[in-house]
C-alpha positions as CSV (number, residue, x, y, z in Angstrom):
1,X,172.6,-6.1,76.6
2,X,169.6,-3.4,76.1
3,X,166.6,-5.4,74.9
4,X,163.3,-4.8,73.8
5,X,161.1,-7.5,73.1
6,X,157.4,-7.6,71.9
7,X,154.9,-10.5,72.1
8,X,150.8,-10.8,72.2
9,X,150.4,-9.4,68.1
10,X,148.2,-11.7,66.1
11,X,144.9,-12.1,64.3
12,X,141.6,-11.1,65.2
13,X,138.6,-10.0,64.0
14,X,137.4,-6.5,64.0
15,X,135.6,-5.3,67.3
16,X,138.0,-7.8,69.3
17,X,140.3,-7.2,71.4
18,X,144.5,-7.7,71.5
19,X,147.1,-7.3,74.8
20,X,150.7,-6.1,73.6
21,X,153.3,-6.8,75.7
22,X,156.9,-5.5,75.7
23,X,159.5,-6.8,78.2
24,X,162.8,-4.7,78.8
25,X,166.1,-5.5,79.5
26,X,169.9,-3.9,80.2
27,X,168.5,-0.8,81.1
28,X,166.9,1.7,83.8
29,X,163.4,1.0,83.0
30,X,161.7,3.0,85.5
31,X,163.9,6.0,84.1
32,X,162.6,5.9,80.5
33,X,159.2,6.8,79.0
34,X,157.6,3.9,77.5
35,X,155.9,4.0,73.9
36,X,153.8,2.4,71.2
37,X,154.4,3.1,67.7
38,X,152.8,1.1,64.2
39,X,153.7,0.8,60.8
40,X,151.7,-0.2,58.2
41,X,152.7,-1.4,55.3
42,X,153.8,1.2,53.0
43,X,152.8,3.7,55.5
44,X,155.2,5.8,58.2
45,X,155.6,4.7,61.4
46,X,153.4,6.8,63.9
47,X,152.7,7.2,67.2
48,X,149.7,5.4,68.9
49,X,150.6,5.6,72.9
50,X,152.8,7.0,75.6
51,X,153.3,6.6,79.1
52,X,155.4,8.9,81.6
53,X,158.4,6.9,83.4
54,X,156.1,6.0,86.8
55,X,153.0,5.7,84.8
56,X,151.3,9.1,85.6
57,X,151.0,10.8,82.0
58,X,149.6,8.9,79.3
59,X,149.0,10.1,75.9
60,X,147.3,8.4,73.0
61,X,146.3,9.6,69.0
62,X,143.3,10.4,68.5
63,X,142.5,7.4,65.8
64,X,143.1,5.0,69.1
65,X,141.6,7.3,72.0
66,X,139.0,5.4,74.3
67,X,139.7,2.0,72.3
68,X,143.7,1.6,73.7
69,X,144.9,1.9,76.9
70,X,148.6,2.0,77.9
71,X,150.2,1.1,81.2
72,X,153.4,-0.6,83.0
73,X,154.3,-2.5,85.7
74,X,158.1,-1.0,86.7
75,X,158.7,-3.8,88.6
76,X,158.4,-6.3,85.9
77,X,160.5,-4.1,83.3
78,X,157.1,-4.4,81.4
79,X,155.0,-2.4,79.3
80,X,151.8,-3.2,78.0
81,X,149.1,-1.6,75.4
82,X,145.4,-3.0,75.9
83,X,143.6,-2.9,72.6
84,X,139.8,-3.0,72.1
85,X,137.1,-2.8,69.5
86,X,139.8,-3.3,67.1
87,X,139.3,-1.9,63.6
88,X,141.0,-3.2,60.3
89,X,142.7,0.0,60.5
90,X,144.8,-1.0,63.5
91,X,146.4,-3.5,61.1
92,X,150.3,-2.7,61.7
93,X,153.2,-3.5,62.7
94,X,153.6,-2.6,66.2
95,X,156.6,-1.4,67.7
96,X,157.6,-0.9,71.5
97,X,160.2,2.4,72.2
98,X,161.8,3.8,75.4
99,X,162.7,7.2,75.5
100,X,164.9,8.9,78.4
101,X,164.6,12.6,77.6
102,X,163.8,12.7,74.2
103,X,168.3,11.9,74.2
104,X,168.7,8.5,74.3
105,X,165.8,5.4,73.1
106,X,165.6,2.0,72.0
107,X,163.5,-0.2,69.9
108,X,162.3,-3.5,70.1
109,X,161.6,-5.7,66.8
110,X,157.6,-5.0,66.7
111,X,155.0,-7.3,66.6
112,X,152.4,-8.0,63.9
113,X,148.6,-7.2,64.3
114,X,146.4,-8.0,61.8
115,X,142.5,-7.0,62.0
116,X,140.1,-8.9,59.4
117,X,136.9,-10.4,58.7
C-alpha cells in the first residue's frame, strides 16, 4: 500500500530549470521527513535535499545550495524539489525518500534528469 512515486525528471539544457515531484501514498505523510537523493551512474547515491515533517527545516548539499529549493504541500501527500541553473553535473537519477525518525523510510523508483548541451 506505501507508495512513492516520482514524475517531472527529463532533459534540459544547462542553466534551465526542472520541478520534481513526488506523490505519497499508504502512509502518515505529514509524520515523515521528506527527502531528495541522486545517483549517477556509477556513482553512490547522495543526499541533495531535506525537509522537516511540516516544512520548517530544510537542508540542502552544498553542490545544490541556492540553485534547489525543497518544499511540500501535506495536504496533497506531495513533495517537491525546484531545480534551477541546472548544471550537467545534476545529471542523476533522482530518488524521493521518507524518513520517520531516522527508524522506518521508503523509496520511490526515482526519476531521470539529464542536463546537456
Amino acid at each position: 500500500q506505501v507508495q512513492l512515486v516520482e514524475s517531472g525528471g527529463g532533459l534540459v539544457q544547462p542553466g534551465g530549470s526542472l520541478r520534481l515531484s513526488c506523490a505519497a501514498s499508504g502512509f502518515t505523510f505529514s509524520t515523515y521527513a521528506m527527502r531528495w537523493y541522486r545517483q549517477a551512474p556509477g556513482k553512490e547515491r547522495e543526499l541533495v535535499a531535506g525537509i522537516s515533517s511540516f516544512g520548517g527545516v530544510t537542508s540542502y548539499a552544498d553542490s545544490v545550495k541556492g540553485r534547489f529549493t525543497i518544499s511540500r504541500d501535506n495536504a496533497k501527500n506531495t513533495v517537491f524539489l525546484q531545480m534551477n541553473n541546472l548544471k550537467p553535473e545534476d545529471t542523476a537519477v533522482y530518488y524521493c525518500n521518507a524518513d520517520w525518525g531516522s527508524v522506518r523510510s521508503y523509496w520511490g523508483q526515482g526519476t531521470m534528469v539529464t542536463v546537456s548541451s
